[in-house]
C-alpha positions in Angstrom: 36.2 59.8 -62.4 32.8 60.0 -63.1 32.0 58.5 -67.3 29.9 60.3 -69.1 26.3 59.1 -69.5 25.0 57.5 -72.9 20.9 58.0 -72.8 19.3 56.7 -75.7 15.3 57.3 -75.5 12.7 55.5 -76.9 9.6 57.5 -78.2 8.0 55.8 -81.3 5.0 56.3 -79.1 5.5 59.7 -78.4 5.2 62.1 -81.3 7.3 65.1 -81.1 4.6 66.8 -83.4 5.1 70.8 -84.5 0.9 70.6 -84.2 0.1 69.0 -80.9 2.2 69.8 -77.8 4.1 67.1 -77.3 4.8 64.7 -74.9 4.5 66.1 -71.2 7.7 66.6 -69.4 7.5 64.4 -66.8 7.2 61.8 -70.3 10.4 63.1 -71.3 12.5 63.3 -67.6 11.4 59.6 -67.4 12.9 58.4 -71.1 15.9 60.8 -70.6 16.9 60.4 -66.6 20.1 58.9 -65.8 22.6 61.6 -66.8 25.3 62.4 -64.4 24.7 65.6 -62.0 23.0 68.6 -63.4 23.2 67.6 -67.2 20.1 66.7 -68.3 19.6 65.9 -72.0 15.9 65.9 -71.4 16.0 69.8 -70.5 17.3 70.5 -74.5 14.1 68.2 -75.5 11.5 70.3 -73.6 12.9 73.6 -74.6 12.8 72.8 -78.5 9.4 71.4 -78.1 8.4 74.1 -76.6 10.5 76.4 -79.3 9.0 74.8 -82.2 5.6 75.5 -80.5 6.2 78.9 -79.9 7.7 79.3 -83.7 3.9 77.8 -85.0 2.1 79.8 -82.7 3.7 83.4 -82.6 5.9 83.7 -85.8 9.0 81.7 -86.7 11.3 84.7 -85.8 9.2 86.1 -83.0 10.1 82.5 -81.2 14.0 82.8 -82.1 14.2 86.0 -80.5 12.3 85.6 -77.5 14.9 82.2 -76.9 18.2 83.8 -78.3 21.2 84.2 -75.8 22.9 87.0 -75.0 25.4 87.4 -78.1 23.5 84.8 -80.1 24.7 84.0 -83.8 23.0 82.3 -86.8 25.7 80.9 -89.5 24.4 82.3 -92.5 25.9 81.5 -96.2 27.8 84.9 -95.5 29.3 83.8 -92.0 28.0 84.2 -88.7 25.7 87.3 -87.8 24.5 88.8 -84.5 21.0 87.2 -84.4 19.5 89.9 -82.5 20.4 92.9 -85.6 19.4 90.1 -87.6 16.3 89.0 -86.8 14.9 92.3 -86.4 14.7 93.0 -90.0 12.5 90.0 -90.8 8.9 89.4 -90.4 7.4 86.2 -89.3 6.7 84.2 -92.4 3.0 83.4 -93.2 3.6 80.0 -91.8 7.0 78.7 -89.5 9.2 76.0 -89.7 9.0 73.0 -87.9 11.7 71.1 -86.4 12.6 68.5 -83.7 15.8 67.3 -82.1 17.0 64.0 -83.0 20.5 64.1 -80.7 22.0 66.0 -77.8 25.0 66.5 -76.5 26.0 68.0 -72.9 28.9 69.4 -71.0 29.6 67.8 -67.9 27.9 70.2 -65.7 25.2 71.4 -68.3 26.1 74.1 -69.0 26.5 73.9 -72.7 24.7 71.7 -75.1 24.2 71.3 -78.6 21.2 69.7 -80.0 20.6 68.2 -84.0 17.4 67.6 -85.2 15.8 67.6 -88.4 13.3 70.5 -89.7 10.0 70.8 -92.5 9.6 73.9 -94.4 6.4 75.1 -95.7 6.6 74.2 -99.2 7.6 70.3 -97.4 11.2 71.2 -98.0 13.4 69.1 -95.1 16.5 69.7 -93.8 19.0 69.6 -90.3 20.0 71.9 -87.9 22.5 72.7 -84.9 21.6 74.6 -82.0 24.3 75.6 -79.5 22.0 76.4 -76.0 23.7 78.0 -72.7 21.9 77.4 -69.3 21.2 80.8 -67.6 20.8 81.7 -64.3 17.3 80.8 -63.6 18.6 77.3 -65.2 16.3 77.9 -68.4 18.5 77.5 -71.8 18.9 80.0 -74.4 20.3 79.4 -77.8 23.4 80.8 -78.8 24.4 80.2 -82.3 22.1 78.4 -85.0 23.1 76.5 -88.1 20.8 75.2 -90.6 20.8 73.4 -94.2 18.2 71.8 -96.1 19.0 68.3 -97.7 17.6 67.0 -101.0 17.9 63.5 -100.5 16.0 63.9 -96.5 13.4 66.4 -98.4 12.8 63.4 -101.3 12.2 60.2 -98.5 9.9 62.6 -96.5 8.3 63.8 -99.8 7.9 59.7 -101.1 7.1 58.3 -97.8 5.1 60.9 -96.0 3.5 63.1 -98.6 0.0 63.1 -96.9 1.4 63.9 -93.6 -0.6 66.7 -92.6 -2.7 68.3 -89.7 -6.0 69.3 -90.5 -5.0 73.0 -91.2 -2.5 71.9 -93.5 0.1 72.9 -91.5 3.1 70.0 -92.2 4.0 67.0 -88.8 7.4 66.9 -88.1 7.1 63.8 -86.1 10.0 63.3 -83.8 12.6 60.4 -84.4 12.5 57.1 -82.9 15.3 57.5 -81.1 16.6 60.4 -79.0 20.3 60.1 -78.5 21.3 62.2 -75.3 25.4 61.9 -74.7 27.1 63.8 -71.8 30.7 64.6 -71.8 33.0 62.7 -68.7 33.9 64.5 -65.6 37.3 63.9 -65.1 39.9 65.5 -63.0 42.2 66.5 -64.4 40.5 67.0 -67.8 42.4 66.4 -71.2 43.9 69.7 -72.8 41.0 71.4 -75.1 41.7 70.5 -78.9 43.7 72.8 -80.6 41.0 74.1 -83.3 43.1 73.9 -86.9 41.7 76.9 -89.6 42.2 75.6 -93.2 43.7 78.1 -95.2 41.2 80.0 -96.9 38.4 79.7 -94.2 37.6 81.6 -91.1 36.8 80.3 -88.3 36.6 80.2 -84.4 35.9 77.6 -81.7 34.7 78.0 -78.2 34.9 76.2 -74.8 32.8 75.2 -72.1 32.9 76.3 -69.0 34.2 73.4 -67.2 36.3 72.9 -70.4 34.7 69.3 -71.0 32.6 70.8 -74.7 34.4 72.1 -77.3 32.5 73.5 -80.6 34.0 75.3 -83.4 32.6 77.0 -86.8 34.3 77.7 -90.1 33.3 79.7 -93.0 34.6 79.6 -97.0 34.0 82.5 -99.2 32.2 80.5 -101.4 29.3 80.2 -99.0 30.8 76.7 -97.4 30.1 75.8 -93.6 31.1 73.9 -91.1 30.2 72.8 -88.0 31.5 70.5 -85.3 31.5 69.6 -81.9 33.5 67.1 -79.6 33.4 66.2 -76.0 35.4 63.9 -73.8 34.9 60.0 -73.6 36.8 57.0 -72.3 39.5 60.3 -71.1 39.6 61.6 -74.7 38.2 64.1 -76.8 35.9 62.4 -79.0 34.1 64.4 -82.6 30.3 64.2 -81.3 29.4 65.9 -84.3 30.2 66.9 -87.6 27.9 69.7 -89.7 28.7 70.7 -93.3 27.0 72.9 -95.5 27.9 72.9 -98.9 28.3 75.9 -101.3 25.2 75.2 -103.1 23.6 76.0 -99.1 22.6 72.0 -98.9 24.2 70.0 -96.4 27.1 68.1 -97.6 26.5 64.4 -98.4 29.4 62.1 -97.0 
């Protein structure tokens, strides 16, 4: 049995900024090495730092297609839509969100990961995120479903503390956290049964597996415009609830 890595980075020197570009990736393979095999928490940082870049420099949505997967989703307040149809009837906005990953979590193998991270609107409105990202053949990783929320209370302690925390053009720092939390799942043989995924009445929902059936993530959707999003990976040789996303009705994330 191989146990699943627990990588917790340390970058208060290292600004994950929207306006600079970051710290280099040899930077980030250093404070991230040490997961098992081919799953590589440090491979989600790069390629939202160099999302986020992308989003500032060529249009918000011109960024989310030129990363989304094959069959990509984003959870709207109306459920789940292709991203693709989607995005296509949007213009880039005058000025792009900012975001940067705060956690990630890996499959054994890396094939599957799902990253959270925090994100600065224009108008200084904050909120979270959860990315679901697929490794592809030429081992880059493209998103395939997108979740997002903003929060109140987060958009008040940014606005309190931080309120002059601009770049020159004006253009809002989303200055990456602390810590970077990077967990991989185990490798173990044989591996637990997959959760069974239980729908509430009244909500739809769905939950998929990764391939070497050591992720599992799931989404569920209310009419009234409620969300939820988890994700849970094996530890100790049981599943464990990495993650737990919900979006209220109001489209805020849910306060515990």
């Amino acid at each position: 049995m191989i146990r699943g890595a627990l990588i917790v980075a340390t970058l208060s020197a290292l600004a994950l900024s929207g306006c600079s570009t970051g710290p280099s990736r040899e930077v980030i393979d250093r404070a991230l090495a040490g997961a098992p095999g081919e799953a590589q928490p440090s491979d989600i940082v790069s390629t939202e730092i160099a999302f986020s870049r992308e989003a500032r420099e060529d249009g918000q949505w011109t960024a989310f297609a030129e990363y989304a997967g094959d069959g990509a989703v984003i959870h709207t307040p109306a459920g789940p839509v292709a991203a693709r149809q989607w995005l296509a009837q949007r213009a880039d906005p005058a000025a792009a969100e900012q975001w940067t990953p705060t956690a990630i979590w890996m499959s054994c193998d890396g094939e599957t990961a799902v990253s959270r991270g925090r994100f600065a609107q224009p108008d200084n409105t904050w909120g979270y995120y959860a990315t679901v990202w697929k490794r592809q053949r030429d081992n880059s990783y493209r998103w395939v479903y997108r979740i997002s929320a903003t929060d109140p209370a987060l958009t008040e302690r940014q606005r309190r503390g931080r309120a002059e925390l601009l770049d020159p053009d004006g253009v809002i720092v989303v200055e990456g956290d602390p810590m970077i939390r990077g967990e991989v799942s185990e490798c173990t043989a044989p591996m637990p049964p997959p959760p069974v995924t239980v729908v509430p009445a009244g909500m739809t929902g769905d939950s998929a597996t990764s391939r070497d059936r050591s992720l599992v993530y799931d989404w569920g959707q209310y009419a009234d415009g409620r969300r939820t999003f988890g994700v849970r990976i094996v530890q100790n040789g049981a599943w464990k609830q990495a993650l737990r996303f919900d979006v209220g009705a109001d489209g805020e994330v849910a306060q515990p």
